[in-house]
Backbone as numpy.savetxt, mean C-alpha at the origin, in Angstrom:
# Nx Ny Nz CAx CAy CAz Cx Cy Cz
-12.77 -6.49 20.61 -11.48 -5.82 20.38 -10.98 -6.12 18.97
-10.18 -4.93 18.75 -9.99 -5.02 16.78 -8.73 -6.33 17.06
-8.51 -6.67 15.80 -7.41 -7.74 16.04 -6.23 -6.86 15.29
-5.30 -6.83 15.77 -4.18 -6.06 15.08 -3.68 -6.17 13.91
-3.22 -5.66 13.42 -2.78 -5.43 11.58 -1.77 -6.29 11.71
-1.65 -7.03 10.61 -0.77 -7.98 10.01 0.88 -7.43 10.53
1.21 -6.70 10.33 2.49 -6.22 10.52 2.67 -5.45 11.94
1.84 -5.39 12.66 1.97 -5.15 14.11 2.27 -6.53 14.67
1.28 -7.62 14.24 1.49 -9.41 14.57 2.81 -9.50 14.43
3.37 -9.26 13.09 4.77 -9.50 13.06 6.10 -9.37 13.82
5.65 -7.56 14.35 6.64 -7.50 14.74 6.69 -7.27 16.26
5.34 -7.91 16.71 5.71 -8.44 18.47 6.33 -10.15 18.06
5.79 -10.78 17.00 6.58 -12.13 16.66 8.14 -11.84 16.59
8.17 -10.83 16.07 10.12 -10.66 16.00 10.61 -10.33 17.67
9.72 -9.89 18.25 10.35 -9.72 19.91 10.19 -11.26 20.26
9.11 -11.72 20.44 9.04 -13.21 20.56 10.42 -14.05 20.47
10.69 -14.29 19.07 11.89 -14.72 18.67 13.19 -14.51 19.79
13.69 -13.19 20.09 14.25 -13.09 21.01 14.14 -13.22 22.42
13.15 -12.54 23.32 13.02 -12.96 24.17 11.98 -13.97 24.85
12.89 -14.21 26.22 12.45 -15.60 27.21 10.73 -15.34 27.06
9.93 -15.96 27.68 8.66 -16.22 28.10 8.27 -15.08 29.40
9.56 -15.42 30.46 9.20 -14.45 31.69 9.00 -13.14 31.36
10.54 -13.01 30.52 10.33 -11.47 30.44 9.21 -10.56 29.59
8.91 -11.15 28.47 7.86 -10.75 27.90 6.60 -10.53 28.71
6.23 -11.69 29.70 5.04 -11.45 30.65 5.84 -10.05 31.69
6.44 -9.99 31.77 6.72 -8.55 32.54 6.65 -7.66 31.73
7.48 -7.49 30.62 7.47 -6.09 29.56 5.77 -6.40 29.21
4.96 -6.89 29.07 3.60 -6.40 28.63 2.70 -6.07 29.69
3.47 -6.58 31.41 3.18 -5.96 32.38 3.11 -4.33 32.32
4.51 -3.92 32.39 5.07 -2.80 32.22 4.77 -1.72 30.96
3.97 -2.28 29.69 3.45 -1.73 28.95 1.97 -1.13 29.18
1.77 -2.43 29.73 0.23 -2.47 30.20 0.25 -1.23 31.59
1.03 -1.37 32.22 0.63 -0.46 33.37 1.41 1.16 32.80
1.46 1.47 32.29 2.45 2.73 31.25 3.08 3.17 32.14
4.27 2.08 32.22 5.83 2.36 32.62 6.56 3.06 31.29
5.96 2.70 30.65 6.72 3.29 29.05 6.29 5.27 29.12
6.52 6.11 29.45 6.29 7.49 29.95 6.65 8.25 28.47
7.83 7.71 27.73 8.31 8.71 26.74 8.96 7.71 25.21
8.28 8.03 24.04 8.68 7.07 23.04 8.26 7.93 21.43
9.73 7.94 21.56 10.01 8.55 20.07 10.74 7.92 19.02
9.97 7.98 17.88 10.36 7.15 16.55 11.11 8.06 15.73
12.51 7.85 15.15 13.09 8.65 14.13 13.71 7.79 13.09
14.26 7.76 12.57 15.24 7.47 11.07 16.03 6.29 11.98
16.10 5.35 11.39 16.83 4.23 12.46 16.70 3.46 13.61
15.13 3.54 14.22 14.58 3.16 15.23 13.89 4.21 16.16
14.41 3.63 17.77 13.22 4.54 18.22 14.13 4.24 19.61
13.55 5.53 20.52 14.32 5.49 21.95 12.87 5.90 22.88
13.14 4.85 24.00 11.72 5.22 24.48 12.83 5.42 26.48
11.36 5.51 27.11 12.14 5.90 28.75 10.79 5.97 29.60
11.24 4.47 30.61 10.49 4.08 31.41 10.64 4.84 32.74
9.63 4.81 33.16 9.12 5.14 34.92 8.45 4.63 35.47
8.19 4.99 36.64 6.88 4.47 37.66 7.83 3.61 38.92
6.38 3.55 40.06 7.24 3.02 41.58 8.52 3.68 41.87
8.73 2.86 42.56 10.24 2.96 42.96 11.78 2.63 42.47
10.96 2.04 40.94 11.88 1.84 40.24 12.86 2.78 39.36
14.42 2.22 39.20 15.05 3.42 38.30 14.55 4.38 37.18
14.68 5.20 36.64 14.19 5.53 34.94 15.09 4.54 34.38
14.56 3.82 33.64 15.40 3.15 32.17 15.05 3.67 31.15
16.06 3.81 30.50 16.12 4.23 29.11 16.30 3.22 27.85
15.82 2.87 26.77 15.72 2.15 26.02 16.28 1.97 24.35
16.90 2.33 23.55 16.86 2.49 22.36 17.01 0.94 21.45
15.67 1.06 20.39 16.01 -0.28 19.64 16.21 0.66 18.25
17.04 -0.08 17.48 17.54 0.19 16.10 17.42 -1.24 15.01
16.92 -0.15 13.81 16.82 -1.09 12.75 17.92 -0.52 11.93
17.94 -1.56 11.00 18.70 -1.37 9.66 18.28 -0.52 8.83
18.91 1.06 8.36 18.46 1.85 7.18 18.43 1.36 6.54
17.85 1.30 5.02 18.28 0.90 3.84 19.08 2.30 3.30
19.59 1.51 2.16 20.45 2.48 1.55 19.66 3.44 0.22
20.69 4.42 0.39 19.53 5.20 -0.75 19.05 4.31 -2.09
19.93 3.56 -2.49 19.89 2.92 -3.61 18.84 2.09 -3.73
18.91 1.33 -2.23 17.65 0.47 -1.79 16.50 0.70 -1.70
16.56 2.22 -1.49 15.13 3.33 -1.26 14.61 3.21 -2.87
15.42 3.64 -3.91 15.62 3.93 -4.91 14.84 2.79 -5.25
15.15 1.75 -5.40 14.64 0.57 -6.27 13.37 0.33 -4.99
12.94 0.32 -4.32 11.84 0.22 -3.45 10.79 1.09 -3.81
11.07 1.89 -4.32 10.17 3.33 -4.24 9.27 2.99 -5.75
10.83 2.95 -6.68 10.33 2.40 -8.13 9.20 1.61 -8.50
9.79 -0.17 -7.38 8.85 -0.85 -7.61 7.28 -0.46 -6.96
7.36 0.32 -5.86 5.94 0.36 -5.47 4.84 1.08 -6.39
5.92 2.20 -7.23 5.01 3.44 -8.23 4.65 2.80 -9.56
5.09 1.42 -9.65 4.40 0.72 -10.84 3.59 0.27 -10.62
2.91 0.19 -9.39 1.53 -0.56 -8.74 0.81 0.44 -8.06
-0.38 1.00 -8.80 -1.22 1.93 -7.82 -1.48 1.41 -6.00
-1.81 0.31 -6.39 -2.54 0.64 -5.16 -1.40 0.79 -3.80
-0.43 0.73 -4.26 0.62 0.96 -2.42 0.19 2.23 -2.28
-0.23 3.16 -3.16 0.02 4.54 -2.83 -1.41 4.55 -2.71
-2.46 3.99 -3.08 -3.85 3.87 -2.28 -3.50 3.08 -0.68
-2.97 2.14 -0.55 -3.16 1.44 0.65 -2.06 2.89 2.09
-1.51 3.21 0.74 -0.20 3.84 2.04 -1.57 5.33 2.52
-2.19 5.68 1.47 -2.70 6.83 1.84 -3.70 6.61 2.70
-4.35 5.46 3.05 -5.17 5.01 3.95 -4.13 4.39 5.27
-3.25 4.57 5.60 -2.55 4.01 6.43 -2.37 2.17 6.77
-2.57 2.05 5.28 -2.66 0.46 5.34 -1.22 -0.04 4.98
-0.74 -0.96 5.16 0.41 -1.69 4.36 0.10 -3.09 3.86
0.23 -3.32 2.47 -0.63 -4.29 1.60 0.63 -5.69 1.78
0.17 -6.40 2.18 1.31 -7.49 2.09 2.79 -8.03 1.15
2.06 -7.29 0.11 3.15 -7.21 -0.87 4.30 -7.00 -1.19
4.05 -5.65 0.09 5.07 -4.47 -0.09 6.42 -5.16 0.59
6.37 -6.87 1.81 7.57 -7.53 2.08 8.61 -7.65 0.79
7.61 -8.32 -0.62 8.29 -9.15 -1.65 9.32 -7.51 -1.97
8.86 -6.35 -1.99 9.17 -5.46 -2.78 10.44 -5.06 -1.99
10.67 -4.86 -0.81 11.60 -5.00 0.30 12.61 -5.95 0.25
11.88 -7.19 0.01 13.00 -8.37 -0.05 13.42 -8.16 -1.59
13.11 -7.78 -2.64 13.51 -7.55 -4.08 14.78 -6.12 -3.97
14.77 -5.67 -3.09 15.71 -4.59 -3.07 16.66 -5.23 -2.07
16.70 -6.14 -1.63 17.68 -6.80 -0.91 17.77 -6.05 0.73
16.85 -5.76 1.23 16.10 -5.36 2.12 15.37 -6.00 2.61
14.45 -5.76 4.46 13.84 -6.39 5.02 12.80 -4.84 5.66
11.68 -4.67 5.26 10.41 -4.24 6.12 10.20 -3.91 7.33
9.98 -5.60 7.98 10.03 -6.03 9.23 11.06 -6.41 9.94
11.37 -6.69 11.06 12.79 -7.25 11.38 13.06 -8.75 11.17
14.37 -8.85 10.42 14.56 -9.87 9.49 15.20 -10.26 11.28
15.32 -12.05 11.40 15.94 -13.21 12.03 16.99 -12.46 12.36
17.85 -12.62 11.56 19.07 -12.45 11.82 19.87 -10.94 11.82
19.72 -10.51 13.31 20.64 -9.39 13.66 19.98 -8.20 13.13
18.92 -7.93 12.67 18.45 -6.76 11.93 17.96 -5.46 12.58
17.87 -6.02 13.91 17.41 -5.24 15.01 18.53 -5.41 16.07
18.44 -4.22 16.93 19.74 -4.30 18.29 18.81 -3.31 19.18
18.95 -3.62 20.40 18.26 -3.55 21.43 19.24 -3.10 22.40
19.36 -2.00 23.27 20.53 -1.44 24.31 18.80 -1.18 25.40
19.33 -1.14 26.80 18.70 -0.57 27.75 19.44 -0.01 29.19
19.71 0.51 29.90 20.13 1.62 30.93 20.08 0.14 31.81
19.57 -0.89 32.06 19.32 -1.77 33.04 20.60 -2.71 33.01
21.14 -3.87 34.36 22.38 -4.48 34.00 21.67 -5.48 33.23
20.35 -5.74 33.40 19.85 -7.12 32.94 19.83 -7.29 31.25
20.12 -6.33 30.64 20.46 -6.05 29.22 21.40 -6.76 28.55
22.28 -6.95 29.67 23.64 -7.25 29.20 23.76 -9.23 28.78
22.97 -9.69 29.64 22.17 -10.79 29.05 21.21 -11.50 28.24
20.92 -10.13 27.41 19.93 -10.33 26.25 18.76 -9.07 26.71
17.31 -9.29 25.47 16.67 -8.16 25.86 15.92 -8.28 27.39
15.17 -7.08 27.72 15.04 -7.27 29.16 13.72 -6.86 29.01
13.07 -6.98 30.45 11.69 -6.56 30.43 11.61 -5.15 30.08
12.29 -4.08 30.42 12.51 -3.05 29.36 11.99 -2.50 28.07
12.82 -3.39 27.34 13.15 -3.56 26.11 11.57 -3.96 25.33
11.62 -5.20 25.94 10.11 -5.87 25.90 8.96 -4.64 25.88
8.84 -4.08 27.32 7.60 -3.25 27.03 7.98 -1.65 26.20
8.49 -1.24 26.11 9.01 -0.15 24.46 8.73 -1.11 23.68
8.99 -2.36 23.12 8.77 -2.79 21.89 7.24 -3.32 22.12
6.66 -3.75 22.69 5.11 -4.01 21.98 4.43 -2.37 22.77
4.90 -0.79 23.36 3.80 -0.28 22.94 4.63 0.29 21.75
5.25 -0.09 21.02 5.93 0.69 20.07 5.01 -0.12 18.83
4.94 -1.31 18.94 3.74 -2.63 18.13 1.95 -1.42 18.05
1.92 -1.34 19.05 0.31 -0.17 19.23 0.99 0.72 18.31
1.90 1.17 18.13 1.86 2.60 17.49 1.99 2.38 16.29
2.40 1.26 15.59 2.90 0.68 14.26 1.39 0.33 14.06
0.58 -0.52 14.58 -0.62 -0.41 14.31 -1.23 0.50 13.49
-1.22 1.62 14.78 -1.83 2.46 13.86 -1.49 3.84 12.78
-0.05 3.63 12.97 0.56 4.57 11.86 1.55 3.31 11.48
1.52 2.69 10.05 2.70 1.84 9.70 3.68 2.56 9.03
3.48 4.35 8.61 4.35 5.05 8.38 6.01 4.83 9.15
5.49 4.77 10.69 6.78 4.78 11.33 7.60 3.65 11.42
6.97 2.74 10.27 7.87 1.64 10.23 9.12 1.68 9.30
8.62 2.86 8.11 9.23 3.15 7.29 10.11 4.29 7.48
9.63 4.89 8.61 10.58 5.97 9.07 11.54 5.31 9.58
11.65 4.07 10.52 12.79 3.81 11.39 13.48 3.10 10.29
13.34 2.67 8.80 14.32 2.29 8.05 14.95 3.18 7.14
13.99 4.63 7.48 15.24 5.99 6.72 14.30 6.74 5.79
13.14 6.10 5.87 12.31 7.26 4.71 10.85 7.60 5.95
10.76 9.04 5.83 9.51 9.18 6.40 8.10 9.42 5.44
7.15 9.30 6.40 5.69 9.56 5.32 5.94 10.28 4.53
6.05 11.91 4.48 6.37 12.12 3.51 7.30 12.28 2.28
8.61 11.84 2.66 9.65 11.79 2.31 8.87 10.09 0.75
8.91 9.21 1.72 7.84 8.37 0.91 6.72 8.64 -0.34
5.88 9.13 0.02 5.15 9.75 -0.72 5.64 10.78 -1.88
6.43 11.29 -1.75 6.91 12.22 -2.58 7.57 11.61 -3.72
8.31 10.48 -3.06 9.66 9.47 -4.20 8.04 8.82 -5.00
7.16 8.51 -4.32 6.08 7.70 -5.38 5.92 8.30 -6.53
5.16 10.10 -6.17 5.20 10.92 -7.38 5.87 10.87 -7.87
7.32 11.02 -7.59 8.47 11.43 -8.46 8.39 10.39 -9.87
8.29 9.04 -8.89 8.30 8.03 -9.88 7.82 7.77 -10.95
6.12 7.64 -10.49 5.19 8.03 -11.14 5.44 8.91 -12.47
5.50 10.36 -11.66 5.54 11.27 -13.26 6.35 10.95 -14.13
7.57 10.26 -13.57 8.44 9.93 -14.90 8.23 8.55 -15.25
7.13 8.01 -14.49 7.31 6.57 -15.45 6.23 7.14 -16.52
5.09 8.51 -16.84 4.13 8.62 -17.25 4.51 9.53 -18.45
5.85 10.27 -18.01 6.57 11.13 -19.25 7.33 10.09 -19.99
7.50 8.81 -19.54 8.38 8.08 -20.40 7.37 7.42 -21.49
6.27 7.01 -20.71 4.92 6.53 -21.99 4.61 7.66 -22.72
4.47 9.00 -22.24 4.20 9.89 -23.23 5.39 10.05 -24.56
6.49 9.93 -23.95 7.79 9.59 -24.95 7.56 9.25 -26.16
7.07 7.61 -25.38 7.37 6.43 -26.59 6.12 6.28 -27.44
5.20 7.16 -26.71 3.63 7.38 -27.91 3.92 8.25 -28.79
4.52 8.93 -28.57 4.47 10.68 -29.04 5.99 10.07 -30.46
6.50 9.17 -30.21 7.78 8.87 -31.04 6.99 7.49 -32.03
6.36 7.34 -31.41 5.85 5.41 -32.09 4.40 5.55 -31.78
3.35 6.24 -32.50 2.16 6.01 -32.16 1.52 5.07 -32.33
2.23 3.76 -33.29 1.53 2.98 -34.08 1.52 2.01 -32.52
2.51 1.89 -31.51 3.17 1.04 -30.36 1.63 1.38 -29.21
1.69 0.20 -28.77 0.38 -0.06 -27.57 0.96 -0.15 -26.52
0.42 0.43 -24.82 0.55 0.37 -23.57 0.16 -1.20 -23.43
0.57 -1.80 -22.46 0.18 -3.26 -22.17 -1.40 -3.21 -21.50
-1.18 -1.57 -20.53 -2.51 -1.60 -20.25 -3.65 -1.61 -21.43
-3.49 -0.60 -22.67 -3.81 -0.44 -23.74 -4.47 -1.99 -24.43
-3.51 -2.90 -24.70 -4.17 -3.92 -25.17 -4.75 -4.63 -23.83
-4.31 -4.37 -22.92 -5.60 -5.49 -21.99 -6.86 -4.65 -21.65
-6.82 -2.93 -21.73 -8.61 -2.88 -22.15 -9.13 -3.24 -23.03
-8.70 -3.58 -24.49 -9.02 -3.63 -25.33 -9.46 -4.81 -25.33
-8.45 -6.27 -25.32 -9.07 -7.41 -24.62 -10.04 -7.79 -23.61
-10.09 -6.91 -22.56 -11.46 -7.07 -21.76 -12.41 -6.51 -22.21
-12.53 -5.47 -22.99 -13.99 -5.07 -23.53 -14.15 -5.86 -24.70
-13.70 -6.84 -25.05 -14.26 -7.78 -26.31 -14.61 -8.77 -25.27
-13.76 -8.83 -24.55 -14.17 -10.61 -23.59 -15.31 -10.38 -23.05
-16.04 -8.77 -22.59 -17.02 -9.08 -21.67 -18.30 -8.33 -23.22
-17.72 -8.36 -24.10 -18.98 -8.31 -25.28 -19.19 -6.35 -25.36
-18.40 -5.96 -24.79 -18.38 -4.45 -25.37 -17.56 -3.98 -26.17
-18.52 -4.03 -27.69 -17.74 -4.09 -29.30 -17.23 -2.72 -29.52
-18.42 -1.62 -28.59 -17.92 -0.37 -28.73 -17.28 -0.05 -28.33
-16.33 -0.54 -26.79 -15.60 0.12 -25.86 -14.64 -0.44 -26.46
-14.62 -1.99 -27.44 -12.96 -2.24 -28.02 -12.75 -1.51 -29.34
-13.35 -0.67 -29.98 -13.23 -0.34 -31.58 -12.95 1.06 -31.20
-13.16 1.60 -29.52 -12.29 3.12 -29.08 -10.97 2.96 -29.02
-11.00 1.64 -28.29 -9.67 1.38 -27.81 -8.54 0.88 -29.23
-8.97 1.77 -30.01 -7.15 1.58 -31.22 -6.47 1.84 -31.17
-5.65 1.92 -32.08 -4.03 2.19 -32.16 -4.00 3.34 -32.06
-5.12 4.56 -32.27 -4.51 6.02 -32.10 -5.03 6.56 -30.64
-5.30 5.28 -29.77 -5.74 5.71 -28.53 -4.90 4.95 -27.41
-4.63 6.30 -26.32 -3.27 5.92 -25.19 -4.34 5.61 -24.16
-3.51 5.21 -22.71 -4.60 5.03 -21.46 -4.49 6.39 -21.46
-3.86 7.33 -21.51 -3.80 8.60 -20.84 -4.88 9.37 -21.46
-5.95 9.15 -22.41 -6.99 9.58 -22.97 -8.40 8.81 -22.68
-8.15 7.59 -21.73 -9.49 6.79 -21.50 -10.50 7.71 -20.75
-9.96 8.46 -19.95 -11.34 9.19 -19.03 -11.64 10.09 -19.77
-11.65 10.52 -20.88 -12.16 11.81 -21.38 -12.90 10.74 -22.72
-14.00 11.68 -23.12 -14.76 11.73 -24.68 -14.03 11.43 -25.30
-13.71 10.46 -26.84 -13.41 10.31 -27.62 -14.09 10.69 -28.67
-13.95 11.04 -29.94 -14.33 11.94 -30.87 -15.17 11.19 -31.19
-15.94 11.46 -31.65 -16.85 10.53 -32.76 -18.03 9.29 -31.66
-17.60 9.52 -30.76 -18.94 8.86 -30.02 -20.11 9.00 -30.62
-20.95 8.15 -30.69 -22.30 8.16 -30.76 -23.17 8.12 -30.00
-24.21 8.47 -30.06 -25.28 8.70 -28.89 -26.15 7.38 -29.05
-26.40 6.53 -27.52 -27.59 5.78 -28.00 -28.70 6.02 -28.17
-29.22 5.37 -29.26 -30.77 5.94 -30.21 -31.42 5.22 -29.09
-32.52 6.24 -29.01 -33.29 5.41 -27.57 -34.51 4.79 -28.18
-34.80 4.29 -29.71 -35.65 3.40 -30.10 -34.62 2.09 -30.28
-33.37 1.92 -30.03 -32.97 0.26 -30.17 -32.70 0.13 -28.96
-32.69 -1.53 -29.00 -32.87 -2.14 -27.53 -31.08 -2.21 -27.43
-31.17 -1.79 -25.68 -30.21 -2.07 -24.80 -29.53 -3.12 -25.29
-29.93 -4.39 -25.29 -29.38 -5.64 -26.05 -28.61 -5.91 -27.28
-28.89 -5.12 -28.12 -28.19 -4.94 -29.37 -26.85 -4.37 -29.12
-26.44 -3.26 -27.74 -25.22 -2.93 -27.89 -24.37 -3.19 -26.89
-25.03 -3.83 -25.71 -24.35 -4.15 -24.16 -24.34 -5.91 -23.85
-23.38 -6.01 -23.64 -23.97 -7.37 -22.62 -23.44 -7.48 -21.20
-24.13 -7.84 -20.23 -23.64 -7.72 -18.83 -22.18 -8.54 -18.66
-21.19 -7.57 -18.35 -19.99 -8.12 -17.86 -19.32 -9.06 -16.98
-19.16 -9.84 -17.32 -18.51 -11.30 -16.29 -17.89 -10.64 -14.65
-16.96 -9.74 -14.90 -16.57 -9.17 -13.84 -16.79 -7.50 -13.69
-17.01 -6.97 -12.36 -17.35 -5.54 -12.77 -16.06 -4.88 -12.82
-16.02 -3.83 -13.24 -14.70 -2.81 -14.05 -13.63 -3.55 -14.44
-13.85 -4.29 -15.28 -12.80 -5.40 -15.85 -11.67 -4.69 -16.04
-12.15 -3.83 -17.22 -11.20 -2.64 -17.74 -10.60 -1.87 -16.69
-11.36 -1.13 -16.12 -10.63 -0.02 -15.38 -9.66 -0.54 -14.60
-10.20 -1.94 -13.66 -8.85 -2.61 -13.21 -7.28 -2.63 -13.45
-7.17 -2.43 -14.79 -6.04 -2.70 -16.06 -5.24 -1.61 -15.39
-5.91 -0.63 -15.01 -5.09 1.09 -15.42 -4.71 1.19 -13.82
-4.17 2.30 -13.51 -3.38 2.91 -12.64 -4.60 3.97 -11.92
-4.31 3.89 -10.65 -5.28 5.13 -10.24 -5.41 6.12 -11.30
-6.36 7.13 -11.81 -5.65 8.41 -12.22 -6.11 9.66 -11.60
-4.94 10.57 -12.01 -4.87 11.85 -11.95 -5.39 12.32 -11.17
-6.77 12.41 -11.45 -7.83 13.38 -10.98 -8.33 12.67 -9.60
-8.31 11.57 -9.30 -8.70 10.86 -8.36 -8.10 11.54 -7.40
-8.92 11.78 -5.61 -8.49 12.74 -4.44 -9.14 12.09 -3.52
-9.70 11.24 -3.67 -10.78 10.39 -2.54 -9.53 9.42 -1.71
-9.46 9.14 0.10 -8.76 8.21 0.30 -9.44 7.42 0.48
-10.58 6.52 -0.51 -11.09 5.39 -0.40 -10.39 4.71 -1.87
-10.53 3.68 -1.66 -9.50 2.65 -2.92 -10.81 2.74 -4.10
-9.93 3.40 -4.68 -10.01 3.87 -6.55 -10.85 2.14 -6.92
-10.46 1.47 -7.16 -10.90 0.30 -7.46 -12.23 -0.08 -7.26
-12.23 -0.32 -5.55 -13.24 -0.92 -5.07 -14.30 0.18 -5.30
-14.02 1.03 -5.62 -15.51 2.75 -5.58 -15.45 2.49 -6.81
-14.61 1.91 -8.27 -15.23 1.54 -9.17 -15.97 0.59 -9.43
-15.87 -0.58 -8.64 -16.64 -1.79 -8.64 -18.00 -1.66 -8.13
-18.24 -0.63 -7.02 -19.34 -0.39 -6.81 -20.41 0.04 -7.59
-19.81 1.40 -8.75 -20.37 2.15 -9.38 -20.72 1.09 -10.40
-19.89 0.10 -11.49 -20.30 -0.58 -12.04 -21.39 -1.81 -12.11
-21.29 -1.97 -10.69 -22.45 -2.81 -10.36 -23.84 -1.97 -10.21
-23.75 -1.12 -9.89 -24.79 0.04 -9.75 -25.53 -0.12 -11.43
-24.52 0.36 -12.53 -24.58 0.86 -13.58 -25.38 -0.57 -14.52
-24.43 -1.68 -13.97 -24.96 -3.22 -14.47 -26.67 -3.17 -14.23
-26.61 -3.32 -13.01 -28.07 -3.72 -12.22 -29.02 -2.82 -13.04
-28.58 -1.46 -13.20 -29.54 -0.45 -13.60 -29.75 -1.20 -15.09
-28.71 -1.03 -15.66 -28.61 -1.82 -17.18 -29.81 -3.00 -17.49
-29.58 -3.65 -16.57 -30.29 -5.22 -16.79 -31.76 -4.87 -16.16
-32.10 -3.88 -15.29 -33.47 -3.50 -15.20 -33.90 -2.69 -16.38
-33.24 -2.48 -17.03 -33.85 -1.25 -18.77 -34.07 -2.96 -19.11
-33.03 -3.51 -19.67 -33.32 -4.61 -20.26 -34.61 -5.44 -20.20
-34.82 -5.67 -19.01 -35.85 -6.32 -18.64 -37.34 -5.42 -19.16
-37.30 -4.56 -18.68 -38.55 -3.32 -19.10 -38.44 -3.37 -20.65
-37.54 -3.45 -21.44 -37.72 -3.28 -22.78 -38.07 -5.02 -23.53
-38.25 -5.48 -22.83 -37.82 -7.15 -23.63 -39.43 -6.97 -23.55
């Protein structure tokens, strides 16, 4: 059996927190036997509605804390300065990170300790805290967070795509603002800019740092640069490569781009290819020595 995603763990730990021992062994009774019949996630939590036997229908609603637009605002920001949330989000992953970025907007993700969550149920036993109820809506509501962590972000006020969209937004204007300040100050370097430039000297590629000058942006790395040269295929491999300490040192530096449409992580499909490209490299080498 798969072991559940980090943030599904969490947030049967946040039911934990609240309720007794008994009742939990009943609500995962009651989950387990799908007393849970009806469970819908919207903007603010989720309302689910039990059946089965001879027992009443109960009805259930747990609620989280929206964030505020503002909170969205600075959440959204920080995630579109880091490719990969919008690789991990497009794979339905949520990267651990994304708590700090939550707690930096003065916000909570998951359900924070204190009061962040409220729990009502149709039962009297409610009225004494959560109930077996409550319990089984919240861990199969844990299965469904599993496997869409979208709806975690829906019950705090942004949905998948609503999400996704603020990334672009971000994005394009954090990418019109570098085009800005190139297009006004060409002589001025991207940070990514000098750290390719620094990794292709550190790993001994003289040619990939003497592209990387002052009249060159990241927003021009995937394409031809003028004046390339072709390697003469009478000098040795050795004279112009040396095998790299780490693979895609460089590309690491940069931001997904553009053209990229694959939902496998940009990164790791570069690390592959470079090791591919290495290995091949160091077998010419060998044949020519």
């Amino acid at each position: 059996m798969t072991e559940p995603s980090w943030w599904a763990q969490r947030w049967i730990a946040a039911l934990e927190r609240m309720v007794d021992a008994e009742r939990l062994r009943q609500g995962r009774w009651h989950a387990r036997a799908g007393r849970v019949v009806q469970l819908v996630v919207s903007s603010g939590g989720a309302e689910a509605r039990l059946e089965g036997g001879d027992a009443t229908p109960r009805s259930v609603a747990i609620r989280l804390r929206e964030l505020t637009a503002s909170q969205w605002e600075q959440v959204l920001e920080e995630m579109a300065a880091w490719a990969l949330f919008s690789a991990h989000l497009l794979n339905r992953h949520l990267p651990p990170e994304i708590e700090e970025v939550f707690e930096t907007a003065g916000a909570s993700l998951l359900p924070a300790p204190r009061r962040d969550a409220t729990c009502r149920c149709t039962c009297s036993d409610s009225r004494h805290g959560p109930c077996k109820h409550i319990a089984a809506a919240w861990y199969v509501l844990g299965d469904r967070l599993d496997d869409d962590p979208f709806l975690l972000l829906t019950m705090r006020g942004r949905g998948r795509d609503q999400v996704l969209a603020g990334l672009r937004a971000h994005r394009r204007s954090a990418q019109t603002s570098r085009r800005h300040d190139s297009d006004t100050d060409p002589a001025r370097w991207t940070d990514s800019t000098v750290a390719l430039q620094a990794a292709a000297r550190g790993n001994g590629l003289a040619s990939a740092a003497s592209l990387l000058s002052s009249e060159t942006s990241v927003d021009t790395f995937w394409t031809a640069p003028d004046g390339t040269r072709e390697f003469d295929p009478g000098e040795s491999l050795a004279d112009v490569a040396d095998t790299p300490t780490e693979d895609a040192q460089a590309v690491k530096r940069l931001e997904v781009p553009p053209f990229w449409r694959s939902r496998l992580d940009f990164h790791e499909e570069m690390e592959k290819r470079y090791r591919a490209i290495a290995a091949r490299a160091e077998l010419c080498l060998g044949d020519s020595s």
